[in-house]
C-alpha positions, 0 to 999 in steps of 0.5 A, a space after each residue: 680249190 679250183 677250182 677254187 676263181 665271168 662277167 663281174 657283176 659291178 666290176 670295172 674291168 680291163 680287155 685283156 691282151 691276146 691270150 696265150 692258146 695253150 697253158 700248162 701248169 702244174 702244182 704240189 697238194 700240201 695238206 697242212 704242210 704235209 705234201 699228198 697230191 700233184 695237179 696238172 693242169 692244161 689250157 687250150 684255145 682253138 679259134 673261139 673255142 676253150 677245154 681245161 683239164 684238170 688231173 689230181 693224183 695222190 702223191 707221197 706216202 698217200 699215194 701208195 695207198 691211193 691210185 685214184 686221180 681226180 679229173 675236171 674238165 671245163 669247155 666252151 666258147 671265148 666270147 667279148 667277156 671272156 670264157 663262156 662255159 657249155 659244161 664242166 665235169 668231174 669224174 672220179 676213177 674210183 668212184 663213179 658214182 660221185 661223178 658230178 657235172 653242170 650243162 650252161 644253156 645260154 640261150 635259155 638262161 638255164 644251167 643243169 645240175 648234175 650230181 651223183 645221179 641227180 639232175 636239177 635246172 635253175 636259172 643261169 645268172 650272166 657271166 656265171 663260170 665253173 670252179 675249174 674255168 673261173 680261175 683262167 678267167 682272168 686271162 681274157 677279162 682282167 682284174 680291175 677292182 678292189 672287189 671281185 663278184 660273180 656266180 660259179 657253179 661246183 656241180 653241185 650247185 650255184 652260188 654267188 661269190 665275193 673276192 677282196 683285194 689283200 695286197 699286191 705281193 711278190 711270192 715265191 715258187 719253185 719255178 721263181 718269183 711272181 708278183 701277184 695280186 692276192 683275193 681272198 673270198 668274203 667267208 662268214 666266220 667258221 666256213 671255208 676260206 679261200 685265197 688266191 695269187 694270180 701273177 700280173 705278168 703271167 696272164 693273170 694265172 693262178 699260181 698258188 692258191 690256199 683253202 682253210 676249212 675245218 682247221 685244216 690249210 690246204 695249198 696249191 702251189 705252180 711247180 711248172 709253168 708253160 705258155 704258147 
């Protein structure tokens, strides 16, 4: 879900506007309607230099049972075209053993896959971005068409994605409205769905984001918004 959204490969795009140095957000984790985590997410910018962190922790009745959190992290460089990532990596603290995690060697082009123990390399397409860093993109390069396309990579592996314009859309949140444009990924029947709002006048940052699988909805929802 973030982590669930680069160079956009045939994509007309417009320079963004100086990016804020540091962004918090968080969110409430609803599981077809019912509410099962918090996500926290931070943003920081030093010089050309990023790192995202992304905790997730069971809430509600889930989290009396549950006290594992979920952690990814994204850092790298800020370049013309925006985020350029050296490594991302998601650890579980109940699980180490299904810690997953990527390495971006771009002067080689070549991108290390590393998956509960397994280590793979395969070729690094331009512009490719990590579930976690792909929706803080939008911040440095802007959306500017109809379509998005571009690589991303889970850890597990790298695929290519595709992103359709639904609308322009006021929603609201519990921090307040936002207008938004709302993505929605080019999923064949039955596979996983994912849509995205990402407010236009707050950076472009995801402010909610669904995913359909397996007919269950899982929504992602800003709770709390800070920028600098």
């Amino acid at each position: 879900m973030k982590r669930y959204l680069l160079l956009l490969s045939a994509l007309l795009t417009l320079p963004a506007v100086a990016a804020p140095t540091l962004v918090d957000l968080h969110y409430a984790l609803s599981h077809n309607g019912l509410a099962v985590a918090t996500m926290h997410d931070t943003f920081q910018r030093t010089g050309k230099q990023y790192r995202i962190v992304s905790t997730t922790a069971a809430s509600g009745v889930i989290g009396v049972f549950y006290k594992g959190t979920l952690t990814s992290t994204s850092a790298g460089l800020i370049g013309p075209r925006g985020l350029r990532p050296l490594r991302f990596e998601q650890t579980r603290s109940d699980a180490q053993d299904k810690n997953i995690g990527a390495r971006f060697d771009w002067k080689t082009s070549k991108l290390t896959l590393l998956d509960k123990g397994r280590s793979e390399t395969v070729a690094l397409p331009p512009g490719t971005q990590d579930r976690l860093s792909v929706l803080y993109q939008f911040m440095f390069v802007k959306p500017g068409g109809q379509t998005l396309k571009f690589d991303v990579t889970t850890g597990h592996s790298l695929s290519p994605e595709t992103y359709t314009l639904v609308n322009r859309e006021k929603i609201t949140t519990p921090v307040g409205d936002f207008n938004t444009l709302h993505y929605r990924n080019d999923a064949p029947a039955g596979e996983k769905q994912i849509e995205v709002w990402l407010a236009t006048e707050r950076d472009y940052l995801p402010v909610q984001v669904q995913v359909k699988d397996d007919g269950a909805t899982a929504l992602q929802t800003l709770t709390q918004i800070k920028t600098e």
